[in-house]
C-alpha positions as CSV (number, residue, x, y, z in Angstrom):
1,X,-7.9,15.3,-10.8
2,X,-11.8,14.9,-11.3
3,X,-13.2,12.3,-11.6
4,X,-10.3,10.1,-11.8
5,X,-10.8,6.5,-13.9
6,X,-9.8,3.7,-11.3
7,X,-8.7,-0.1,-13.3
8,X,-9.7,-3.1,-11.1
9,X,-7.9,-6.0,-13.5
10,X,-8.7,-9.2,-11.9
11,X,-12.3,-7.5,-10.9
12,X,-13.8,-11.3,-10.6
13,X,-11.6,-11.5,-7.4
14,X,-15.3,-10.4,-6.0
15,X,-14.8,-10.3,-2.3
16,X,-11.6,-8.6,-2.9
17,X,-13.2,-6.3,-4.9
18,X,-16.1,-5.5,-2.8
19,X,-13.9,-4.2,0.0
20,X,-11.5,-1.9,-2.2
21,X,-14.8,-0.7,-4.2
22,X,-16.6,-0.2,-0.3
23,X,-13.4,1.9,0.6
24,X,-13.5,3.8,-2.7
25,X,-16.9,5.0,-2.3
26,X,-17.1,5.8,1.4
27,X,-14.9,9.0,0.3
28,X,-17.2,12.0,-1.1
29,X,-14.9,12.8,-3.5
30,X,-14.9,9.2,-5.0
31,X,-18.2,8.9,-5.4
32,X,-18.3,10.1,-8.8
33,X,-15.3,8.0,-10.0
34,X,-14.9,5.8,-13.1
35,X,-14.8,2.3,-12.5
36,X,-13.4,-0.1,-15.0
37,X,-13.7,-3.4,-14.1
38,X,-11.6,-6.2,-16.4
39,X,-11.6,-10.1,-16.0
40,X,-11.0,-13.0,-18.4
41,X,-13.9,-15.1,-16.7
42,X,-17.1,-13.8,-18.0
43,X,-19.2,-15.2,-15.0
44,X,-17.3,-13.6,-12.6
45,X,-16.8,-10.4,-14.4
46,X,-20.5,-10.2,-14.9
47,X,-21.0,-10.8,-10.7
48,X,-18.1,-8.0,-9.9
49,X,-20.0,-5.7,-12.3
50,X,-23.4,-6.4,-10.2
51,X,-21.5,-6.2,-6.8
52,X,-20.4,-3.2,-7.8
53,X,-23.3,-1.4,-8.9
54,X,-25.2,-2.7,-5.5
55,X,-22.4,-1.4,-3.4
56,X,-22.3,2.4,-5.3
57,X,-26.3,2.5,-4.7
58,X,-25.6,1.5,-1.2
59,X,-23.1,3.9,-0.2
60,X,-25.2,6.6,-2.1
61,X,-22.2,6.6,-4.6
62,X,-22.8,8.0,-8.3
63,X,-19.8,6.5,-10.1
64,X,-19.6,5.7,-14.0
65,X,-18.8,1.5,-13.9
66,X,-17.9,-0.4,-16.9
67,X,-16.7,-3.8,-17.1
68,X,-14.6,-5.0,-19.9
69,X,-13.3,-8.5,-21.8
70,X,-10.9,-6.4,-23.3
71,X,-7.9,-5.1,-20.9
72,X,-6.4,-2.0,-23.0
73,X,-10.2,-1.1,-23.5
74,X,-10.3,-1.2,-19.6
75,X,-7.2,0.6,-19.3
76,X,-7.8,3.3,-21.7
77,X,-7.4,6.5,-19.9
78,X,-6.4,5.1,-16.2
79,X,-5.2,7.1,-14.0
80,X,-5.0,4.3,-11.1
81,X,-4.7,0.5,-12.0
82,X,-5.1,-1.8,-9.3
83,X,-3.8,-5.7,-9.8
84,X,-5.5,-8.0,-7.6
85,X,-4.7,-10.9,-10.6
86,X,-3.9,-14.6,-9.5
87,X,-3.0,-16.8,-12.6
88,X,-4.0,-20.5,-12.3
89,X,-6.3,-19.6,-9.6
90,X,-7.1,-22.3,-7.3
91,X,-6.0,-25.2,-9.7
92,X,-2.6,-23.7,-9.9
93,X,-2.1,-23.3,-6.2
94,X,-3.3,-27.1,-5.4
95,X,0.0,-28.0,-7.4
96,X,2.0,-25.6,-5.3
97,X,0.6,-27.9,-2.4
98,X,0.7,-31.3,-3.8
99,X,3.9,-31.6,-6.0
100,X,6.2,-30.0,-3.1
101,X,4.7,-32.6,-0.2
102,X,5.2,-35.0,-2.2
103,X,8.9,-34.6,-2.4
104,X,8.8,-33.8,1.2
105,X,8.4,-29.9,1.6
106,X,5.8,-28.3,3.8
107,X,4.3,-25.5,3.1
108,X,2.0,-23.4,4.9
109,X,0.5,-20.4,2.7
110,X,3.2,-20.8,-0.5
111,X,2.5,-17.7,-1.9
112,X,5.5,-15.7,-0.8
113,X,9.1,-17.6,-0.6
114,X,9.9,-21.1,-0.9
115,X,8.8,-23.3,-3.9
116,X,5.2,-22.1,-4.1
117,X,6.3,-18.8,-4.2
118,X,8.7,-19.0,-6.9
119,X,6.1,-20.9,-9.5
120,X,3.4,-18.2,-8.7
121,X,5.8,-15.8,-9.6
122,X,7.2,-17.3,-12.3
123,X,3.2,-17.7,-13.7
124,X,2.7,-14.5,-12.8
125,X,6.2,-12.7,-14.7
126,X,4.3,-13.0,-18.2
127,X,0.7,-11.4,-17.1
128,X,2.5,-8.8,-15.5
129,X,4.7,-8.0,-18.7
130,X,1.8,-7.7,-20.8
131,X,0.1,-5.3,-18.2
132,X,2.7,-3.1,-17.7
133,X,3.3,-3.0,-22.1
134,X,-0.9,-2.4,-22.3
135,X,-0.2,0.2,-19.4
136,X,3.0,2.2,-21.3
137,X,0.4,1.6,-24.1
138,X,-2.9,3.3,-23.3
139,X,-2.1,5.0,-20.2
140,X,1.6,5.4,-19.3
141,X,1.0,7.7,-16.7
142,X,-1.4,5.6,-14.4
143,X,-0.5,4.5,-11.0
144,X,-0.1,0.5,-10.6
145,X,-1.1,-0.6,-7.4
146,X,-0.2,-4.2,-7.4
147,X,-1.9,-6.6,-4.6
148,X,-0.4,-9.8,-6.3
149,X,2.0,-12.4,-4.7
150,X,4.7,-12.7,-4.8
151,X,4.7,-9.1,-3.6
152,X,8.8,-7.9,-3.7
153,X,9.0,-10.6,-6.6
154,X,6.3,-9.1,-8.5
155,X,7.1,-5.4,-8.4
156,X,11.1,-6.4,-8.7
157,X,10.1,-7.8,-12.0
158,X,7.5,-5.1,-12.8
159,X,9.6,-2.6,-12.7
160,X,12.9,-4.6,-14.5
161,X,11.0,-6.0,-17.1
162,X,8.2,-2.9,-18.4
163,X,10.2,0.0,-17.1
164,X,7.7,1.4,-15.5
165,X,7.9,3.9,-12.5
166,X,4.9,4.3,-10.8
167,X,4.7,1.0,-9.1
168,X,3.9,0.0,-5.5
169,X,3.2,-2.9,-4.3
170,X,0.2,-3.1,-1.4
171,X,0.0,-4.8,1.8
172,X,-2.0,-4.8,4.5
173,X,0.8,-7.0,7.1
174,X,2.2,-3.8,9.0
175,X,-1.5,-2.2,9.6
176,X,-2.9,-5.3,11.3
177,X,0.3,-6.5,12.8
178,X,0.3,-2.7,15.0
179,X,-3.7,-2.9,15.0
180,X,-3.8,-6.5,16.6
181,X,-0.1,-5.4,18.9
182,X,-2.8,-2.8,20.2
183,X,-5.1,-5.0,21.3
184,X,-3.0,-7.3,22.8
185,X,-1.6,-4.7,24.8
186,X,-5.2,-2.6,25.3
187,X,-3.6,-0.1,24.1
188,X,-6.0,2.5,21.5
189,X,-4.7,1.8,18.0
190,X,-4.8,5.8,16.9
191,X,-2.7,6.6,19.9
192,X,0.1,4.7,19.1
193,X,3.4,5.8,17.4
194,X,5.1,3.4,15.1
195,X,7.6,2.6,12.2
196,X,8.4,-0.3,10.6
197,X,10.9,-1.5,7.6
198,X,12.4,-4.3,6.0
199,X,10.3,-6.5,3.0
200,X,7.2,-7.4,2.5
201,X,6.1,-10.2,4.8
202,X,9.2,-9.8,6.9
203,X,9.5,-6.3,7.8
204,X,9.8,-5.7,11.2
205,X,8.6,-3.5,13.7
206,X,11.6,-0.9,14.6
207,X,9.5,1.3,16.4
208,X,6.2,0.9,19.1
209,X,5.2,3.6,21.0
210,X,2.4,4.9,23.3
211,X,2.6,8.7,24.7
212,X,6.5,9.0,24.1
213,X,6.7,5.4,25.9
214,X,8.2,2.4,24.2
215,X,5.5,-0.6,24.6
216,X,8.2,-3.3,23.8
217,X,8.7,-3.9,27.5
218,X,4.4,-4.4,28.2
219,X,5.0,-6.9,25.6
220,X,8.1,-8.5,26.8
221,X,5.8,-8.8,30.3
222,X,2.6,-10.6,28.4
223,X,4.6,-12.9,26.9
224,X,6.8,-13.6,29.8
225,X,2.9,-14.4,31.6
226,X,1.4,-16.1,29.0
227,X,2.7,-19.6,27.7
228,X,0.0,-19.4,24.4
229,X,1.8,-16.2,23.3
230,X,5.2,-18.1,23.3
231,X,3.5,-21.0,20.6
232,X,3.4,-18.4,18.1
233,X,6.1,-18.5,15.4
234,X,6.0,-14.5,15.1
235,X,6.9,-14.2,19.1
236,X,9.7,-17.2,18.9
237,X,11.3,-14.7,16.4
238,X,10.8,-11.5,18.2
239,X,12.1,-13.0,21.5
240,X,15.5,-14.3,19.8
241,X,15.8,-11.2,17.3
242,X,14.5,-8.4,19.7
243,X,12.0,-7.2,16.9
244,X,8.8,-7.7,16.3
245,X,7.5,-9.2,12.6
246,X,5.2,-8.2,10.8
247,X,3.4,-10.7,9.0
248,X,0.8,-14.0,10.8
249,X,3.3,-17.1,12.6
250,X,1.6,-19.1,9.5
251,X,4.0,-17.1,6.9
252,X,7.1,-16.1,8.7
253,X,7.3,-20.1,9.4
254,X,8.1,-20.3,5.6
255,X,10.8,-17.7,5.0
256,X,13.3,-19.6,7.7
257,X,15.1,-22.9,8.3
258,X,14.4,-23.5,11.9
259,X,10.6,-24.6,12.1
260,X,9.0,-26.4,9.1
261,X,11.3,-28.9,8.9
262,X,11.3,-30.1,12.7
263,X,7.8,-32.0,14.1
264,X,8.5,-30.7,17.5
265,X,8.5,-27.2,16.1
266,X,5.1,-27.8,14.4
267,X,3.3,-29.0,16.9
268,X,4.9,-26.4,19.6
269,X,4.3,-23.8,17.4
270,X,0.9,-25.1,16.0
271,X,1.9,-24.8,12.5
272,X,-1.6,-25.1,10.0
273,X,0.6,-27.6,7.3
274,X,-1.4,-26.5,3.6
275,X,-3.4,-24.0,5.3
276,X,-3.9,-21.7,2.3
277,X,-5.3,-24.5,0.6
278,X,-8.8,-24.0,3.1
279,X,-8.7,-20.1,2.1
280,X,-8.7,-20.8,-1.8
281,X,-11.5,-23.3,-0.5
282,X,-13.4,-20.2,1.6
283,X,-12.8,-17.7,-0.9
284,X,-14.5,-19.9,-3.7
285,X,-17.4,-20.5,-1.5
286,X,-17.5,-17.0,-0.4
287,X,-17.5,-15.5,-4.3
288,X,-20.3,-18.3,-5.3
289,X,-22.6,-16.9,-2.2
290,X,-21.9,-13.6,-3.2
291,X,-23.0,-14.8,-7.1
292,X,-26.3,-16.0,-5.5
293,X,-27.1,-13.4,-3.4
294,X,-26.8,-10.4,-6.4
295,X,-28.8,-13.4,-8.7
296,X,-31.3,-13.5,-6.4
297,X,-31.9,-9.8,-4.9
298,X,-30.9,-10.5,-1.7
299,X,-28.0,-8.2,0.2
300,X,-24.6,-8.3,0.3
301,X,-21.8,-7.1,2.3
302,X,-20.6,-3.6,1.9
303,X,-17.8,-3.3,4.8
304,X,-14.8,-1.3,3.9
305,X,-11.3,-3.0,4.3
306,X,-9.1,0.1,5.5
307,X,-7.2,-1.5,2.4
308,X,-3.9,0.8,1.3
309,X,-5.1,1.7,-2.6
310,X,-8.3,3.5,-2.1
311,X,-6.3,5.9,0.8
312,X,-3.7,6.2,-1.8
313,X,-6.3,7.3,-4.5
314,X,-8.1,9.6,-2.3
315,X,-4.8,11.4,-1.3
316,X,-4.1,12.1,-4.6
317,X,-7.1,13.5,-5.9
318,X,-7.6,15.4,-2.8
319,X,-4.0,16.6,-1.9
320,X,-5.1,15.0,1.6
321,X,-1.8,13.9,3.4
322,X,-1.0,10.6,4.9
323,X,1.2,7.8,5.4
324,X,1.0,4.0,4.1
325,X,3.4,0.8,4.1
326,X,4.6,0.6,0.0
327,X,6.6,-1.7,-1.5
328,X,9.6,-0.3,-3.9
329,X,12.6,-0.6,-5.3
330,X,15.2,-0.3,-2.3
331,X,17.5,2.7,-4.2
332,X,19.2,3.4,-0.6
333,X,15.9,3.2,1.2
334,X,17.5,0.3,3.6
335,X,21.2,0.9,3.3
336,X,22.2,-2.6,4.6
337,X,19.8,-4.3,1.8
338,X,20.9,-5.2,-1.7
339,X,19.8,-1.8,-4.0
340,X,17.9,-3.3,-6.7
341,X,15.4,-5.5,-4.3
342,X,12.4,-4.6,-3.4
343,X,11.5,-3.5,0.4
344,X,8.8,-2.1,2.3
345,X,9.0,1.4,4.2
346,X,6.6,4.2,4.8
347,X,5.6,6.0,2.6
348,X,4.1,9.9,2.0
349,X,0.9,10.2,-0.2
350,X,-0.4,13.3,-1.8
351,X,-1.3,14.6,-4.4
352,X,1.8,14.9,-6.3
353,X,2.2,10.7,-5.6
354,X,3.7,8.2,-3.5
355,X,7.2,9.1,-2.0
356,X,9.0,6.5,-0.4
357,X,11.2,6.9,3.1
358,X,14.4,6.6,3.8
359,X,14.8,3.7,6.8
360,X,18.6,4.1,7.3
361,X,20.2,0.5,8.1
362,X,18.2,-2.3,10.0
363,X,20.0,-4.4,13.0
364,X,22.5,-6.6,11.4
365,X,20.2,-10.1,12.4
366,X,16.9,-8.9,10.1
367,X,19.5,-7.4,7.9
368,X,21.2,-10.8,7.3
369,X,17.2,-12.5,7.1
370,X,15.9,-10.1,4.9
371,X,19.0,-10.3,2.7
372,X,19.1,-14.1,2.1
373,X,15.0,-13.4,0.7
374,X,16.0,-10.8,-1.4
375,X,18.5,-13.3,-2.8
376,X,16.6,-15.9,-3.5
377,X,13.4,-13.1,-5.1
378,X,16.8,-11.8,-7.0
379,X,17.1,-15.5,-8.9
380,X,13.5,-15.7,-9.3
381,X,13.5,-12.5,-11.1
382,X,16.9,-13.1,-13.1
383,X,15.6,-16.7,-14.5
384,X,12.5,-14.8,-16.2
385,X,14.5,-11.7,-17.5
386,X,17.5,-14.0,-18.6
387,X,15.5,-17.2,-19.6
388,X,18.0,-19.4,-17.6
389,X,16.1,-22.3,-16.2
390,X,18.6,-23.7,-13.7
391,X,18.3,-19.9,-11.6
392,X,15.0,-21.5,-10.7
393,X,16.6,-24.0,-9.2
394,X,19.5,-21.5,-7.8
395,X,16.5,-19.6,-6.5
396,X,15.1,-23.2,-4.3
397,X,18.1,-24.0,-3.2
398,X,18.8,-20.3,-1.7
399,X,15.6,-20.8,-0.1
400,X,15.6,-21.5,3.4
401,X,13.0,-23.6,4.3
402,X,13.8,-25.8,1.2
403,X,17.0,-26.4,1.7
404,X,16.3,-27.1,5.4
405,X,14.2,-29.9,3.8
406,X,15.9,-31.6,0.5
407,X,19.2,-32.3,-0.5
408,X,20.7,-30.7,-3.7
409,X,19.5,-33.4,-6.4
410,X,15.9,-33.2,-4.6
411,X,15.8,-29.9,-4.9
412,X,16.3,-29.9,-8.7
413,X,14.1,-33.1,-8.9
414,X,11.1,-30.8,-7.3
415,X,11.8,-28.2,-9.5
416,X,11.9,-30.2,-12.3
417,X,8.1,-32.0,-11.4
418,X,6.8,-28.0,-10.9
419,X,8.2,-27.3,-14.6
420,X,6.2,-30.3,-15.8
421,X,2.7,-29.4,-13.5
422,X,2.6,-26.2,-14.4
423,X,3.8,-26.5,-18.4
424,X,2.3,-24.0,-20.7
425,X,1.9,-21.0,-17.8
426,X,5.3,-20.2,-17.6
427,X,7.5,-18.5,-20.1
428,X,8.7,-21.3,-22.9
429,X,12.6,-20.6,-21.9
430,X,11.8,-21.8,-18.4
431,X,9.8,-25.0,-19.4
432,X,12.7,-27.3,-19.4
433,X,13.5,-30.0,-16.9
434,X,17.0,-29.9,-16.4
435,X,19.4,-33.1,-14.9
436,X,23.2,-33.0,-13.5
């Protein structure tokens, strides 16, 4: 493959962008790639286009970039499509905050499980239809490389409702969760052996090694030591179920019963209530200074990411080996998790594509957890391929953290108040308020 023509729809996430593009172009044999570069916002499309040119001249890069209002005229051609797409934006995630506190749920991130999960999706399930029909349209055999939450929800519906194959879903949880394990442990971070499995956001760390040693037991010994280590969400759980997770204390809070709903636990655990709604603050300010540094000639950052896609891409161009974190339909990957889920495992890269692992059966305990979120995802998924509004509801009251908060008739009262906040972006099926 020469040359290969790489999609970036949702380009005018700039920052986002800059990294992947950074990556792209710090591989010699991706420097004479075709960028396409597609978002519905004409300012920001304009500013990806001008980050993007800055960063090819700075990493002495000689790729063809195009930007495009038009998505199949983007697509035309693809070989890779990357989805870095969040529909609503920041508007749409303040109601993910606001309605649910309201009615007495705390959220933390909301992007993943719980009742800002399932509305992102459920914005999310008619975008993604559309891409994957423009896809099967214009280039069928193009790689999607989806970096949207939901993650599992996302490519679980992906590949349900388009039918197409050559989906995985990108994460970067498992490579900083061993990277920052490292460091807490001084340990080098390219000397360490490791494997992980389970989903996205709560797999878990089955594997840590250090010259044929397991480093479980240094851990066990730092945490023992140190009392700050123990007000971490992520080291409650691996304490009482012997593995470590892989995704920040701020998310795994949100995918259980036993934390958000309890004060004690909050302030033990020093749990950031509405964080994520300071990132969609940070990431606006950061895009706008990035807007007014290409306006006005001055520099901008061109640090690479170690993000998943552009290793992907250069494996396959290149035949060059190596192994990432995907997330794919299960198909017997985890034999103790429900087939037609979505999980994440390792997964070999060359040039004839991305092959997932087998990961055999997890411990019964993060089994039984990752189970009850493949459920509720399940639900999620189900409402927009059947058109049933109450599996919305099915799908909050499966979740943990929900139900840990509201009783039954809450529960469909909340849903009901997302419905009416976030009207015309879902699917018309799933607009109704339902009452029992």
């Amino acid at each position: 493959m020469i040359n290969p023509k790489i999609v970036l729809i949702g380009a005018g996430s700039v920052v986002f962008t800059q990294g992947l593009l950074a990556d792209l172009f710090a591989f010699p044999e991706l420097k004479t790639a075709r960028i396409a570069l597609h978002d519905i916002d004409a300012e920001r499309l304009a500013t990806a286009e001008a980050a993007a040119r800055y960063i090819a001249e700075r990493r002495g890069a000689a790729a063809h970039i195009t930007a495009h209002a038009d998505r199949r005229e983007a697509l035309d051609g693809a070989d890779f499509v990357i989805n870095l797409v969040q529909i609503g934006m920041g508007e749409a995630t303040r109601v993910d905050f606001e309605v649910p506190a309201r009615h007495g749920v705390r959220q933390t991130i909301g992007d993943t499980l719980g009742v800002g999960g399932i509305f992102r999706a459920l914005r999310t399930f008619p975008f993604l239809k559309a891409l994957g029909e423009d896809i099967a349209a214009v280039c069928p055999g193009a790689w999607l490389l989806n970096y949207t939450n939901p993650m599992a929800m996302n490519v679980q519906y992906l590949v349900a409702a388009t039918g197409l194959t050559r989906v995985v879903g990108l994460c970067h949880s498992v490579h900083w969760t061993i990277h920052d394990l490292c460091d807490l442990l001084r340990v080098p971070f390219d000397e360490v052996t490791y494997r992980a499995a389970g989903v996205n956001h709560q797999a878990w760390v089955l594997r840590f090694e250090h010259d044929g040693t397991d480093l479980y037991p240094r851990l066990d010994a730092l945490i023992a030591e140190d009392e700050q280590l123990r007000r971490r969400v992520r080291v409650d759980m691996y304490r009482r179920l012997g593995y470590y997770p892989t995704e920040t204390s701020e998310h795994s809070s949100e995918y259980v019963p036993w934390y958000l709903h309890h004060d004690s636990e909050i302030e033990r655990l020093r749990l950031p209530i509405g964080a994520y709604l300071g990132i969609v603050d940070e990431n606006v300010a950061a895009y706008e200074r990035t807007r007014d540094a290409l306006a006005a000639g001055a520099p901008i950052d061109v640090e690479g990411t170690m993000e998943y896609a552009p290793q992907i891409i250069h494996s396959m161009v290149t035949g060059t080996p190596r192994t990432v974190y995907g997330n794919v339909p299960n198909h017997g990957l985890i034999e103790n998790l429900p087939a037609h889920g979505v999980v994440e495992v390792p997964c070999l890269v060359d040039r004839s594509g991305v092959r997932p692992t087998r990961a055999g059966a997890l411990p019964p305990q993060l089994a039984a957890l990752n189970r009850t979120y493949l459920s509720m995802n399940d639900l999620v998924v189900r409402a927009a391929l059947e058109d049933e509004p109450r599996h919305i509801r099915h799908a909050a009251m499966t979740d943990p953290a929900t139900a840990a908060a509201l009783r039954g008739e809450q529960i469909w009262e909340l849903c009901d108040a997302m419905v009416r906040a976030h009207g015309e972006r879902l699917q018309p099926a799933l607009r109704a308020t339902l009452a029992i």
